[in-house]
TORFIGU-99124 format. One line per 8 residues: for each residue x, y, z of N, C-alpha, C. Coordinates in steps of 0.1 Angstrom, whole numbers, plus 2048, in hexadecimal, padded with zeros to 3 digits. Layout:
N
X:Y:Z:X:Y:Z:X:Y:Z  ...
//
This chain:
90
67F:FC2:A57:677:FB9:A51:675:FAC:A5A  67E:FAB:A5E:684:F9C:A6C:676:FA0:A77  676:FAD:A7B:670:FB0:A83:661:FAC:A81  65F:FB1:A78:64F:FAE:A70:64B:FA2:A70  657:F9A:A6D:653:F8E:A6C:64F:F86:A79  656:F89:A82:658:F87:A8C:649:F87:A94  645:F92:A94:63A:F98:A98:630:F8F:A97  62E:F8B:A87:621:F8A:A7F:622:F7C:A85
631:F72:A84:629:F66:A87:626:F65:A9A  62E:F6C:AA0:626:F6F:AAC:61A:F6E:AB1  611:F7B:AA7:604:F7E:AA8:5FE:F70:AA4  603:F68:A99:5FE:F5E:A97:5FA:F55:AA1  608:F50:AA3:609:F4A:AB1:601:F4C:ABA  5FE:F59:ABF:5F5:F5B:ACB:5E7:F58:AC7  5E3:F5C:ABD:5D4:F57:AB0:5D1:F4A:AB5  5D9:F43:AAF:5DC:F35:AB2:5D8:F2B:ABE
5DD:F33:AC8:5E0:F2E:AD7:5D1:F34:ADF  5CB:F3E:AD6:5BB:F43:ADB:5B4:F34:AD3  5B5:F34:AC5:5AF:F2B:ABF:5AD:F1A:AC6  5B7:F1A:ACB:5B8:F0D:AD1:5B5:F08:ADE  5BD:F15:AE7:5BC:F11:AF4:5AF:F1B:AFB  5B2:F25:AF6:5A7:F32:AFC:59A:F2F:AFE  593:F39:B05:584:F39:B05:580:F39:AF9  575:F30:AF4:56C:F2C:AE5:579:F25:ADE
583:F1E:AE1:58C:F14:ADC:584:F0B:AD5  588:F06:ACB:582:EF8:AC7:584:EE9:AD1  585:EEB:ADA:585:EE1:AE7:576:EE4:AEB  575:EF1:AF0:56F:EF6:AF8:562:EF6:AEF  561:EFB:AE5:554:EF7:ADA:550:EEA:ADA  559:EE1:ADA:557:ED5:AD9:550:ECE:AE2  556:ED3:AEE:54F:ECB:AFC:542:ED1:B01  53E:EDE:AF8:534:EE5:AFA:52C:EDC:AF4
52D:ED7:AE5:523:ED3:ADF:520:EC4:AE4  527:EC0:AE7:526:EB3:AEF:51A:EB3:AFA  51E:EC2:B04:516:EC1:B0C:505:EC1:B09  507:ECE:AFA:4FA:ECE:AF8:4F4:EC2:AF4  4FE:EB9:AEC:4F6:EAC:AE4:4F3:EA2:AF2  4F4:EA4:AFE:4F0:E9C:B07:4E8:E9F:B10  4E8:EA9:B11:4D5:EB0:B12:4D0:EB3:B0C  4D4:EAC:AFB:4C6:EAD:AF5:4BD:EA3:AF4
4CB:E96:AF9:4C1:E88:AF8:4BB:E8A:B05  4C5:E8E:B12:4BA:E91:B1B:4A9:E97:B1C  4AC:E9E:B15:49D:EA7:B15:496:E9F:B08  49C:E9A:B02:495:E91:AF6:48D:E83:B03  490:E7E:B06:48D:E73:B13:482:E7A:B19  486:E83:B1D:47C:E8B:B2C:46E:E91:B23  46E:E94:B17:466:E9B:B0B:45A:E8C:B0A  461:E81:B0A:459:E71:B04:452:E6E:B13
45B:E6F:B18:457:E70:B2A:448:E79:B2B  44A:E81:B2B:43D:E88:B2D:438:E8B:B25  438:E85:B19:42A:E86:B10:427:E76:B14  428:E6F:B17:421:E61:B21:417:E61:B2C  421:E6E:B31:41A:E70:B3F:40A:E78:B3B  40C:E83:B36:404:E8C:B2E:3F8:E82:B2A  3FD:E79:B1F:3F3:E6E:B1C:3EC:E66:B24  3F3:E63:B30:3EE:E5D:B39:3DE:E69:B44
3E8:E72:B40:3DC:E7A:B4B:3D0:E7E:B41  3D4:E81:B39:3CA:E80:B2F:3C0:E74:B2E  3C2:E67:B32:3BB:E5D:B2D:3B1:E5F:B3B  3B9:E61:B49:3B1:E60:B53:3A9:E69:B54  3A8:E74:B51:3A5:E80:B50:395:E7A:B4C  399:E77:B3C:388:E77:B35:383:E69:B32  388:E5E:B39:381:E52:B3A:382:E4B:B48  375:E46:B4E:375:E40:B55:37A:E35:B58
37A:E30:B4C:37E:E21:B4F:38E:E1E:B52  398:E2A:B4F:39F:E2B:B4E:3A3:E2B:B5F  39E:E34:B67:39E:E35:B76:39A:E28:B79  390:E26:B7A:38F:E18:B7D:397:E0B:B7B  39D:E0C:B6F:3A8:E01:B70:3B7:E06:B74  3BE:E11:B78:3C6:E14:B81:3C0:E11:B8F  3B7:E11:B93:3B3:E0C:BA1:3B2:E00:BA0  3AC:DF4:B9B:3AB:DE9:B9A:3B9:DE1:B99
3C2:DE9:B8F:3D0:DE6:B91:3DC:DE9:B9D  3DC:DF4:B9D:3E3:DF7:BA8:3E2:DF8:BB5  3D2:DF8:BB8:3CD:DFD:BC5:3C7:DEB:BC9  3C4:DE5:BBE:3B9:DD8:BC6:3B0:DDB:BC3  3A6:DE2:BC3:399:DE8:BC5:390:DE0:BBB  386:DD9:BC2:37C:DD6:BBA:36D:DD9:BBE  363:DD8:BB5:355:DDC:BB2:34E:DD5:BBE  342:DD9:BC3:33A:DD6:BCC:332:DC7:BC3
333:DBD:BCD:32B:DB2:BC4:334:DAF:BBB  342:DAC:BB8:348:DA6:BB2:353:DA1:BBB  35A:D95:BB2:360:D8A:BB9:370:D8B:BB7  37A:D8B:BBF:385:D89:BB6:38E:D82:BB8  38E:D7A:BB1:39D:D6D:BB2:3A7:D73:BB1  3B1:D6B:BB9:3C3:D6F:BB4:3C5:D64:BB3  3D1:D60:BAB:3D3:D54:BA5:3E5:D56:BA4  3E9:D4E:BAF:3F9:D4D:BB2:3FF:D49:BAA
409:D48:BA4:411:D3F:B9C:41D:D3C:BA9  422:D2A:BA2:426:D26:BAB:436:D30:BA9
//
C-alpha cells in the first residue's frame, strides 16, 4: 500500500512540475498573453494609422482643392497672378 502511495504522489509531483514549469506552464501562458495584449495595442495604433492615411488619399484622390492646398502648404506653390506675403514673427 506504502508503494501505491508512493507512486501516486510522485505522479503528482511530476503533474505539477509540467503544470508549472513545463511547456504551456502557467508562466508560459502568461507571458504569451502579455505578448498577445501588446500587439494588440500595436496593431490597434497602426489600424488608426492607416485609416488616416486611407482618408487622406481618399480626400486627394477626389477633390482638387485638396491637392492644391498640400502644394501651397508644403511645396510653396502659388497661382499665376497672385501675390504672396510671408510674414516673420520676431
Amino acid at each position: 500500500m506504502k508503494l501505491l502511495w508512493a507512486i501516486m504522489i510522485t505522479l503528482i509531483l511530476v503533474l505539477q512540475g509540467r503544470l508549472w514549469f513545463g511547456e504551456g506552464s502557467f508562466a508560459q501562458v502568461w507571458a504569451l498573453e502579455q505578448s498577445i495584449a501588446e500587439q494588440q495595442r500595436e496593431n490597434d495604433e497602426l489600424a488608426t494609422r492607416n485609416e488616416r492615411l486611407y482618408a487622406e488619399v481618399r480626400n486627394l484622390r477626389n477633390q482638387q482643392g485638396a491637392v492644391e492646398e498640400r502644394a501651397r502648404m508644403n511645396l510653396g506653390l502659388i497661382r499665376q497672378d497672385e501675390t504672396f506675403f510671408l510674414v516673420v514673427e520676431n
